[in-house]
C-alpha positions in Angstrom: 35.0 29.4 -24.5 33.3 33.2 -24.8 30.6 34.3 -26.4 30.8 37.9 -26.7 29.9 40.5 -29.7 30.1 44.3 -30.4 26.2 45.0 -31.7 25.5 41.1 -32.2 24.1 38.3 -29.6 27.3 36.2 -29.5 25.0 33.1 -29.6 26.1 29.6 -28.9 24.1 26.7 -30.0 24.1 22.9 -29.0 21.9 20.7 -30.9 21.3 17.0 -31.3 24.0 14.8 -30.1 26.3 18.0 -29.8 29.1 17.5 -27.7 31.3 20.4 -25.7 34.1 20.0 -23.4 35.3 22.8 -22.4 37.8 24.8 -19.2 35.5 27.8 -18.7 32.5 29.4 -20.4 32.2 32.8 -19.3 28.7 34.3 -21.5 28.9 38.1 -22.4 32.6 40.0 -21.8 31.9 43.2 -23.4 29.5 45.4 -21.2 26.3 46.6 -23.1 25.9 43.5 -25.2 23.9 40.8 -24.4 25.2 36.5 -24.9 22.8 33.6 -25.3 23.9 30.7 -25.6 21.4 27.7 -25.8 21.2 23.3 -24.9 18.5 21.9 -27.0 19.3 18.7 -28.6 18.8 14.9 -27.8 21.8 13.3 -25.9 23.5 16.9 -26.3 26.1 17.5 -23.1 27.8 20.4 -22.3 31.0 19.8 -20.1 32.4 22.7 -18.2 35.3 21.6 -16.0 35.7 24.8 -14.5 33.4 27.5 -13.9 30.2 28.4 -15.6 29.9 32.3 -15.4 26.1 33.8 -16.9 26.7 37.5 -17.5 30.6 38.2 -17.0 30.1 41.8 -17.8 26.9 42.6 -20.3 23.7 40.7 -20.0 23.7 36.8 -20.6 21.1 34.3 -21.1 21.6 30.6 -20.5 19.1 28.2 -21.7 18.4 24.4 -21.6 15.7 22.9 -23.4 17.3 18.9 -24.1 20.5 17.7 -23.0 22.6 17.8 -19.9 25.0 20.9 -18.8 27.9 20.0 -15.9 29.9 22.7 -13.7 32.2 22.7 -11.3 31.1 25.8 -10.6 28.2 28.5 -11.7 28.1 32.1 -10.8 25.7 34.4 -12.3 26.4 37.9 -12.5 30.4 39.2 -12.2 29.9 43.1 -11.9 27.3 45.8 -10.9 25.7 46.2 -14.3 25.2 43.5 -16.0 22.0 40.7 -15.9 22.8 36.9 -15.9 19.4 34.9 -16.3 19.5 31.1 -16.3 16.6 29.1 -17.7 16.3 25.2 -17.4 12.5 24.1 -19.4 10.9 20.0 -19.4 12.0 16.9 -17.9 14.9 16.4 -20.3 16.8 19.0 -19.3 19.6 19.2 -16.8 22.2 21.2 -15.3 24.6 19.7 -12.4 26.8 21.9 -10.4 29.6 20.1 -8.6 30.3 22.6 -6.0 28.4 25.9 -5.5 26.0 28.5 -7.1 26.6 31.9 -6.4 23.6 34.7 -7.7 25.8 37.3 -7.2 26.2 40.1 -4.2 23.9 43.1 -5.2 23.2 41.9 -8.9 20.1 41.0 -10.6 20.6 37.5 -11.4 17.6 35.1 -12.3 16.7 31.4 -12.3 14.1 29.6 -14.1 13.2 26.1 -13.6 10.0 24.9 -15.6 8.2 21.8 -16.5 10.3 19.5 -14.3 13.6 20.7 -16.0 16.1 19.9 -13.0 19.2 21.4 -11.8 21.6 19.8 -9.3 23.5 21.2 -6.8 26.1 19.4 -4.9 27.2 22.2 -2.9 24.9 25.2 -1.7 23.2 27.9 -3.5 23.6 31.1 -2.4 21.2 33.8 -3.0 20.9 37.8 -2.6 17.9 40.2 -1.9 18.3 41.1 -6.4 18.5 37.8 -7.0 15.2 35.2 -8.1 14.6 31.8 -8.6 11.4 31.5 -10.0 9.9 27.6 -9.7 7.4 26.4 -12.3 7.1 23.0 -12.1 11.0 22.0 -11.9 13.3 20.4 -9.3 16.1 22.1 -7.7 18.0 19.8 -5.5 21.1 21.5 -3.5 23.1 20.6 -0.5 21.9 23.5 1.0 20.2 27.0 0.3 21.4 30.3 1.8 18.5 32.7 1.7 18.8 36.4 3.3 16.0 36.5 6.2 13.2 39.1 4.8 13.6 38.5 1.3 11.7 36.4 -0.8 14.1 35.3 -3.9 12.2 32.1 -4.4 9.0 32.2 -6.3 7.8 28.7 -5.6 4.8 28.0 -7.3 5.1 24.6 -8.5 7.6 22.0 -8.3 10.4 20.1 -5.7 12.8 20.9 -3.9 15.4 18.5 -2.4 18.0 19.7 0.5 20.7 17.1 1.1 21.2 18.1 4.3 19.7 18.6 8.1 17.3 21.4 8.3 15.1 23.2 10.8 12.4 25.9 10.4 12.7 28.6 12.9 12.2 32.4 12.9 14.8 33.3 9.9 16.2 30.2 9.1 15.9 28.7 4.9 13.2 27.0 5.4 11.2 30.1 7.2 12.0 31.8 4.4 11.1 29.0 1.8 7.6 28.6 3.3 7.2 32.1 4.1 3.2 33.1 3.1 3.3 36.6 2.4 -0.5 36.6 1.7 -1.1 35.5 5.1 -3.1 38.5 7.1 -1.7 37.0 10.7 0.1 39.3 12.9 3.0 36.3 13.2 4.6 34.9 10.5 2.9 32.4 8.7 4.8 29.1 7.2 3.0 27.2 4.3 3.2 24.4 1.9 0.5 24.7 -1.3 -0.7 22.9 -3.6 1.5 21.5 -6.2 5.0 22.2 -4.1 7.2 18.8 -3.1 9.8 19.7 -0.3 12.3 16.5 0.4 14.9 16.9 3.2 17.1 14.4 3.0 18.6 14.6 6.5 17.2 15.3 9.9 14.3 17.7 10.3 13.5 19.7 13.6 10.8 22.5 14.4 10.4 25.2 16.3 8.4 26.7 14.4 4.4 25.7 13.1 4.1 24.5 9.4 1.4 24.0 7.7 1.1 21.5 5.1 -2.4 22.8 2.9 -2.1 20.9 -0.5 1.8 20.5 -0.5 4.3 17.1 0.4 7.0 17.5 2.8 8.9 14.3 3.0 11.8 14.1 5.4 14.3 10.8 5.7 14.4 11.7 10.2 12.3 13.7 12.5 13.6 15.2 15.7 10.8 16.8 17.1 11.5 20.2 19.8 10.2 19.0 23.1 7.7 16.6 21.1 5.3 18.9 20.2 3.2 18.8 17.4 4.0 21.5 14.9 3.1 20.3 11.9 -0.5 21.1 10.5 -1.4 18.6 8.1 -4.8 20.6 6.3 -4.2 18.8 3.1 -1.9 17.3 1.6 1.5 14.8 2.4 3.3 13.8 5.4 6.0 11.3 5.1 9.1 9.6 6.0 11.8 8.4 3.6 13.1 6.0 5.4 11.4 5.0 8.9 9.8 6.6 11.8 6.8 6.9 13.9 3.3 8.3 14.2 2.5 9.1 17.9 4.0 10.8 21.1 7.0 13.1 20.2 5.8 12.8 16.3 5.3 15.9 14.0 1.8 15.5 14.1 0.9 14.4 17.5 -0.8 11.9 19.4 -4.1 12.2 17.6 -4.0 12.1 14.0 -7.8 13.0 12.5 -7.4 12.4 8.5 -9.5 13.7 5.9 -9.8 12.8 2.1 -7.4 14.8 1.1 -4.9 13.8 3.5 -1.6 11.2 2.7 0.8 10.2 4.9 3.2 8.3 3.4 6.4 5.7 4.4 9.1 4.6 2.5 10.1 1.6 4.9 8.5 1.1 8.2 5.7 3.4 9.8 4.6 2.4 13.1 1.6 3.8 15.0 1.4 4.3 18.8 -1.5 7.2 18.9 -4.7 7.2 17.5 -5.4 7.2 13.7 -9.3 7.9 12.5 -10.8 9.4 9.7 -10.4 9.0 5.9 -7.2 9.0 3.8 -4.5 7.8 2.7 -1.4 6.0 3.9 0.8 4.5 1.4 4.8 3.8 0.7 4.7 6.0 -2.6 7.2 8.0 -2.7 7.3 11.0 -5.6 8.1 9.8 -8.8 10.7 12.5 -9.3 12.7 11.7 -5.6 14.9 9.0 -5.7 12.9 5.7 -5.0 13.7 3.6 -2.1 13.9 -0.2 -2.6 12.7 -1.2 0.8 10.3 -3.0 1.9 7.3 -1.5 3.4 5.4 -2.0 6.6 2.4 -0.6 8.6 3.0 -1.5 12.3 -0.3 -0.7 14.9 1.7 -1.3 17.8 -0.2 -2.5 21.2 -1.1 1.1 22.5 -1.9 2.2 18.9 -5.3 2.5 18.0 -7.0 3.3 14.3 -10.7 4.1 14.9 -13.4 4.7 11.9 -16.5 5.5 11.9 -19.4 7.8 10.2 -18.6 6.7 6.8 -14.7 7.1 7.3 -12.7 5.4 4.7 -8.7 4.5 5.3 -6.4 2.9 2.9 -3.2 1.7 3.7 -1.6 1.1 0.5 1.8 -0.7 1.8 3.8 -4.1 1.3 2.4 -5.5 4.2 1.0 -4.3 8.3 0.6 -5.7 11.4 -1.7 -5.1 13.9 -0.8 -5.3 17.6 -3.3 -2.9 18.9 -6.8 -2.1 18.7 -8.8 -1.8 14.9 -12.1 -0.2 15.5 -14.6 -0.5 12.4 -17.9 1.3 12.7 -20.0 2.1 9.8 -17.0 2.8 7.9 -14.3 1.1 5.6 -10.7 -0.3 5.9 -8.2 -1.5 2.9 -5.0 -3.4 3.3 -3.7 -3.0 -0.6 -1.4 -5.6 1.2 -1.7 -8.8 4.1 -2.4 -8.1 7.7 -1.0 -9.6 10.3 -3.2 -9.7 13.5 -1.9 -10.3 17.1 -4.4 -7.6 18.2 -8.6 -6.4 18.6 -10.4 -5.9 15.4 -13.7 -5.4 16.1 -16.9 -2.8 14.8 -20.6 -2.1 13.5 -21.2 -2.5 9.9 -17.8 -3.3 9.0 -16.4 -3.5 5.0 -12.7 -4.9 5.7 -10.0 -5.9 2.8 -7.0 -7.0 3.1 -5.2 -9.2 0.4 -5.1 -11.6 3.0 -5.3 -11.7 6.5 -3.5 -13.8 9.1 -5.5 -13.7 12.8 -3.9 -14.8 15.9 -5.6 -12.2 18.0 -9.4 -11.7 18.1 -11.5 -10.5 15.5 -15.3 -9.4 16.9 -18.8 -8.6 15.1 -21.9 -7.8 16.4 -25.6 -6.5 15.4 -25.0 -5.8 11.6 -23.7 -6.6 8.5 -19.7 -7.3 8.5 -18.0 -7.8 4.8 -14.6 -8.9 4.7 -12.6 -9.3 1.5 -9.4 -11.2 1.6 -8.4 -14.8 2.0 -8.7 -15.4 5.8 -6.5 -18.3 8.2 -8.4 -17.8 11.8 -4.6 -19.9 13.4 -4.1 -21.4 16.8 -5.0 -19.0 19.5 -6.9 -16.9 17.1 -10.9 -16.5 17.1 -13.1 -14.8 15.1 -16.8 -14.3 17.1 -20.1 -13.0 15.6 -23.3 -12.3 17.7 -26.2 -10.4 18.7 -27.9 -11.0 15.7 -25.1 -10.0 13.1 -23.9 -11.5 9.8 -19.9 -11.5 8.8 -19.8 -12.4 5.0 -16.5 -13.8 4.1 -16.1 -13.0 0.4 -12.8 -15.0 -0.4 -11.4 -18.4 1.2 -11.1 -19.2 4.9 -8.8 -21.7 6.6 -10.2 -22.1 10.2 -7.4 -23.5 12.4 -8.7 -22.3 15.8 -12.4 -21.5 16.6 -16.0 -19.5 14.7 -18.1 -18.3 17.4 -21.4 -17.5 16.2 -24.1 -17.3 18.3 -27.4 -19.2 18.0 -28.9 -15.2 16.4 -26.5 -15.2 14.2 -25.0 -16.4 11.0 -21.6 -16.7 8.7 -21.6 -16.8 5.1 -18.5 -18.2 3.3 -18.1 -17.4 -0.2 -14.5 -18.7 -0.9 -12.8 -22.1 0.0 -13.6 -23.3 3.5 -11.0 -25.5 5.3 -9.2 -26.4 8.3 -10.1 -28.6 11.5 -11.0 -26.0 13.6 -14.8 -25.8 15.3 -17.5 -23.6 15.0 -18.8 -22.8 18.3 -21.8 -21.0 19.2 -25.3 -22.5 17.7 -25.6 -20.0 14.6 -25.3 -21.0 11.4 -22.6 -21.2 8.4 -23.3 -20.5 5.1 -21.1 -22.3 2.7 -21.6 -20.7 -1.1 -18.6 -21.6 -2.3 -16.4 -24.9 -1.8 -15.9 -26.3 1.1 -12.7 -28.8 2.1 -12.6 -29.8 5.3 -9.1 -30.0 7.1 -5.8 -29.6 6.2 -6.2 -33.0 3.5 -8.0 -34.6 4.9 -9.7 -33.8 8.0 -12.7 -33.5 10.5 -14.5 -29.9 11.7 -17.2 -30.2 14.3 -19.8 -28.0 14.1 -22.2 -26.6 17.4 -25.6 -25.1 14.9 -26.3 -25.2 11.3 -24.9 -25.3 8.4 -26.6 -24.8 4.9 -25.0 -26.1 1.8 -26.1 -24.0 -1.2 -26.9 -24.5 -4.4 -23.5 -22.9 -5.5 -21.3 -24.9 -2.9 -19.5 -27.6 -3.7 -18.2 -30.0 -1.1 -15.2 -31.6 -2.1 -14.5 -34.6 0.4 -11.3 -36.2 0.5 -10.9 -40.0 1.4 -7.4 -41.7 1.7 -8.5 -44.8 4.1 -11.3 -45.6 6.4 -10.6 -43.8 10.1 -12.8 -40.4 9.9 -10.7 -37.0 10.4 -7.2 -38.4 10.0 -8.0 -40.8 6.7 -11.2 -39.0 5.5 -12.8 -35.9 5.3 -16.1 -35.3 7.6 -18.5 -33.0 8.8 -20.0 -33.1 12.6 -22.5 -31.4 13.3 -24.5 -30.5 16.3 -27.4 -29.5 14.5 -29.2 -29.5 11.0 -27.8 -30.2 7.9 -29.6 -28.6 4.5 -27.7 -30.1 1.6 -27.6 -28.8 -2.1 -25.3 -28.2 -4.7 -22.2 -30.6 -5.5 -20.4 -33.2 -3.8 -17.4 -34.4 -5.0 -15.5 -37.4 -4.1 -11.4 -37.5 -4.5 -9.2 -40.2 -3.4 -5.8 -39.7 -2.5 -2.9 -41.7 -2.1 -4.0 -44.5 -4.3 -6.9 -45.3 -1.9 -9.0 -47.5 -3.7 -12.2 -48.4 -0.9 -13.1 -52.1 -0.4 -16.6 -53.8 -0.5 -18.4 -53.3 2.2 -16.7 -49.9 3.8 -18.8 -46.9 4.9 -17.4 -43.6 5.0 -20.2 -41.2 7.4 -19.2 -38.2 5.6 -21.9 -36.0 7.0 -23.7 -36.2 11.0 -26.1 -33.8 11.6 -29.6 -33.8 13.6 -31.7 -33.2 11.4 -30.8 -33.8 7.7 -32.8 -31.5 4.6 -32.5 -31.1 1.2 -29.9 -33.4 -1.4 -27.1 -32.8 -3.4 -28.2 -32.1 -7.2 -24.9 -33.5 -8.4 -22.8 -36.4 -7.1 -19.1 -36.6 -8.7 -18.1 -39.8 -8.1 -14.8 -41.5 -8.9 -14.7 -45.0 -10.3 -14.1 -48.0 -8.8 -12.0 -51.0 -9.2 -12.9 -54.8 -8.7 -16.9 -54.7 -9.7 -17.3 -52.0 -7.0 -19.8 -49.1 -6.8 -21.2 -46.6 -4.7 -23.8 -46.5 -2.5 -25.5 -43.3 -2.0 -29.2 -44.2 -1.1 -28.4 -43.4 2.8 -26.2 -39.8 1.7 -29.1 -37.0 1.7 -30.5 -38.7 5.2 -27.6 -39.7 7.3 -24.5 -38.6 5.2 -23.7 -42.1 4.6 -21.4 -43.6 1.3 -21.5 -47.1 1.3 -19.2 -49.3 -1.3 -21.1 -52.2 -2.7 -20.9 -54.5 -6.1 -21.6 -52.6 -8.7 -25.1 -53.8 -10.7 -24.2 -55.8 -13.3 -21.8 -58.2 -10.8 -24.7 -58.1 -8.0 -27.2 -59.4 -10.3 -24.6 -61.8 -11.9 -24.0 -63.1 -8.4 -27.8 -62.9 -7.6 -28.1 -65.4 -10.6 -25.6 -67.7 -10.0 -27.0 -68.3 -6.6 -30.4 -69.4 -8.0 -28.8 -71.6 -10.0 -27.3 -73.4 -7.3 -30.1 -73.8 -4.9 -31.9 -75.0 -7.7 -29.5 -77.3 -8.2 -29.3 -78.4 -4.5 -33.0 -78.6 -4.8 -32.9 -81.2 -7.6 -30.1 -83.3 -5.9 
């Protein structure tokens, strides 16, 4: 197919569901004319099995608006005089190019790609010093780009671009040239990524040469760092790894890594820290909407030598599937989201700590001292694990805690529980516990000891379990090496078909001193005449099961009678 004209355009026009198949379109034949031809339908597609030529021997002008165009092969350009210009506009658009794109030798050949219109290259684009690709908010994805050192035929302004291949940014290599700031008054060249420009290389990625990230994203899938030093200048901006890799010695950005507000670093799969990580920003698995998105799994590993330190109102979010930390968390005045659960084997520990996790599971040791701690997040404190608060500080739990191991909290110092409390492990320490939500003891049922207070409010509800008549293993209790203010609700559930006996005590409650009573008593009924006995509950934590009224006074009566009787006799 041609389109060619003596003194007309020689248009060609593909509309909605318009469908070409063609060997070869060569635009413009006759020198001095001009061809357009023009894509701009819904579901229109363009086939060219051959080549695509834009400006055979006049001036040509190639234009997709809607639909998809595919080439084997596109070459812009076929003699000295003639202008081939291809434009690609919005996110419907697209033109694929099985092998390579060739912008001619000394020719003025142009390419526009705006408003994330998209074209593919399987093969390389080559470029020449008349040649320009002007970059307004589209992708251009290639296998590779050949770019004449000391020329500047990319106007990148906005937009991605995706190289499916290993790169490296050295003096006059493609990406030196891609990132080349020409407004840049240094006396060295200068390598930049702005605002609003996405590079993906989607292979290995090596420098010798400083980049500097100020508003941009760079994401590569490997890193291979020259003689691990750390060339990349994150100002502002993203950092991140398709696939998997590591934040630390030998890593693009060094040992130290000081974040700001404006800073993301970002991990398709894994990302595991073994420098140090402070300030505020962002670390998250989200990938680009427009690069393809990767399936995995994410996780944020703080291996034993890492360290991620806040403080002076720093604020980190790490927005991933899940992270572990093996290493050291340092929390002072400052705040620290898990959008996902932690795993700790590690140190957590700060001053006026706010801490949020979706949930968090501690086997290492978690520390608090002299201020206010907030935690939000449903807490298990396992076996080996311990949570300590002292020197005068308070650690509010906002959602559930399961304490399998052991709650230090010093005799200064206190622990308020806003969630579900349960487990059988202790609380150490003298201070006292705060229970504003429900509290369960053990893992159904169960027995936690207690060394201090403990303060039952008017929002709490303990819910006490009872399945037979040995404390801990049967029913539910509270120990407690100190005083006991009760309030709120107590609820009674049996479990297994327990149905208590006449004359069985359950001690529910042991405390030193007791203070206070429960406002509301939900009690479950009870077979054979039976009832509850709560007159020695809000001073020794006592339950009693006795006849209920009617049957004691019934039995009261019948026992007059018969003395009376006897008496008569």
């Amino acid at each position: 197919m041609t389109g060619n004209g003596s003194d007309s355009s020689g248009d060609i026009y593909v509309g909605d569901y318009g469908e070409i198949e063609v060997s070869n379109i060569r635009l413009q034949l006759a020198a001095g004319n001009e061809s357009h031809m023009t894509v701009d339908g819904e579901n229109a597609s363009v086939l060219v099995r051959n080549g695509l030529v834009v400006g055979n021997a006049g001036n040509a002008n190639f234009t997709i608006r809607e639909g998809t165009v595919t080439a084997t092969n596109l070459l812009f350009v076929d003699n000295d005089f003639a202008r081939g210009h291809v434009t690609i506009i919005d996110k419907d658009s697209e033109l694929v190019v099985h092998n390579e794109v060739n912008m001619g030798v000394n020719n003025n050949a142009r390419l526009d790609l705006y408003h994330n219109g998209k074209l593919n290259v399987n093969g390389t684009l080559f470029t020449n010093y008349a040649s320009t690709i002007n970059i307004f908010g589209g992708q251009l994805t290639s296998n590779n780009l050949f770019l004449e050192p000391d020329t500047s035929p990319i106007n990148w302004q906005t937009g991605s671009i995706i190289l499916n291949s290993d790169q490296a940014i050295y003096e006059g290599s493609t990406l030196d040239v891609l990132t080349y700031d020409d407004e840049s008054t240094s006396s060295t060249s200068f390598n930049k990524l702005g605002v609003g420009k996405i590079l993906f290389i989607n292979g290995e990625f090596s420098m010798s040469k400083q980049l500097t990230i100020d508003g941009g994203t760079l994401i590569v899938d490997q890193f291979d760092s020259h003689g691990g030093l750390p060339l990349l200048d994150l100002r502002k901006g993203s950092f991140g790894f398709y696939h998997t890799d590591t934040l630390g010695d030998n890593s693009p950005l060094g040992s130290h890594l000081m974040m700001n507000e404006d800073m993301k670093i970002i991990a398709g799969s894994t990302l595991t820290n073994t420098g140090w990580i402070g300030g505020s920003g962002l670390i998250t698995d989200q990938i680009p909407s427009n690069l393809p998105t990767n399936p995995t799994t994410s996780l944020f590993i703080n291996e034993a030598v890492g360290v991620i330190h806040l403080d002076d109102d720093n604020h980190l979010f790490i927005d991933m599937d899940g992270a572990v930390n093996n290493g050291t968390i340092e929390i002072y005045d400052s705040r620290l989201t898990f959008d996902g659960s932690l795993l700790n084997y590690g140190d957590i520990t700060g001053l006026n700590t706010y801490f949020r996790a979706s949930s968090i599971d501690n086997y290492g040791e978690m520390n608090y001292a002299d201020t206010q701690h907030v935690i939000f997040g449903d807490i298990t404190n396992n076996i080996d694990g311990s949570i300590t608060v002292t020197r005068d500080a308070r650690l509010t739990i906002q959602d559930d805690f399961d304490n399998q191991s052991e709650l230090r909290i010093s005799h200064d110092a206190s622990v308020v529980i806003f969630g579900q409390f349960s487990g059988t492990g202790s609380i150490t320490g003298g201070g006292t516990t705060y229970i504003e939500g429900e509290l369960t003891p053990g893992n159904s049922p169960g027995l936690i000891n207690v060394d201090g207070d403990v303060v039952l409010s008017d929002n709490a509800t303990a819910q006490m379990e009872l399945a037979g008549t040995t404390i801990g293993s049967e029913y539910d209790a509270l120990d407690i090496n100190g005083d006991l203010t009760l309030d709120g609700i107590l609820e009674i559930l049996l479990l297994d078909g327990f149905n208590p006996l006449l004359s069985q005590t359950f001690q529910l409650f042991s405390a030193t001193n007791f203070q206070g009573q429960f406002e509301q008593l939900l009690l479950p009924n009870l077979t054979s005449n039976l009832d509850w006995d709560t007159t020695q509950l809000n001073s020794q934590g006592v339950l009693r099961i006795i006849p209920e009224p009617t049957t004691a006074l019934t039995l009261s009566a019948l026992l007059c009678i018969f003395n009376k009787r006897r008496r008569m006799v």
